[in-house]
N, C-alpha and C positions, 0 to 999 in steps of 0.2 A: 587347251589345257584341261577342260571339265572332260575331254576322254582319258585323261593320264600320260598324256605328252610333258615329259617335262621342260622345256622349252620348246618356244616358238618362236619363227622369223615373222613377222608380219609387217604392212605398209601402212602408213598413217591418211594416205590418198591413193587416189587411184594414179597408176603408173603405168608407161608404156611396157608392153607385152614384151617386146624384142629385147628393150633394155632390162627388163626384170631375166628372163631368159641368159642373158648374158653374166647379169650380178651374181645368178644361183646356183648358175655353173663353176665360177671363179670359185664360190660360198663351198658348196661343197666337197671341191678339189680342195682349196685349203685344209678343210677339216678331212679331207680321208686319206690323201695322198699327203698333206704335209701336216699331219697331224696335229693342226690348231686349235686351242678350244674354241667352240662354237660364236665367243666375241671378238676375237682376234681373229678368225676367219670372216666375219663379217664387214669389220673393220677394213682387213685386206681387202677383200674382194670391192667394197663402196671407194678406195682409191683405186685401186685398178679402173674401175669403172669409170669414174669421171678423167681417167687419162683419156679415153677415147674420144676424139673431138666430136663426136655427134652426141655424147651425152654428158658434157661436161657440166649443165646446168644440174644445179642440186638437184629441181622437180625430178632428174633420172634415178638417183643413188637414197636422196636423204631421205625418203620417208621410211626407210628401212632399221626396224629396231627390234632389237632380239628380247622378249621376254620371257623369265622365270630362270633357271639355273645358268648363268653366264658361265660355267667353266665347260 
């Protein structure tokens, strides 16, 4: 945010590599191909993600929170 990004995804712990891979893929198709704003894409993409039985436990999805301009 101090280079002038106006938001940012960031993790609140550390997270498995493959499951974040997976979350930021969903994250960003939402927002470009289904034109979500950047909380509602995240939003998505954190239920997608715990559909998948290997990463159903929150530690995969929850520590993911979007700060600064949520539209």
């Amino acid at each position: 945010m101090y280079a002038g990004a106006k938001r940012v995804v960031a993790s609140h712990w550390k997270v498995d590599d493959e499951a974040t891979g997976a979350l930021m893929a969903r994250f960003y198709e939402a927002m470009f191909r289904e034109n979500q704003s950047p909380a509602a894409a995240l939003h998505q993409a954190q239920l997608s993600i715990r559909q998948h039985e290997r990463w159903q436990s929150p530690f995969y999805w929850a520590a993911f929170v979007l700060q600064g301009e949520w539209r």
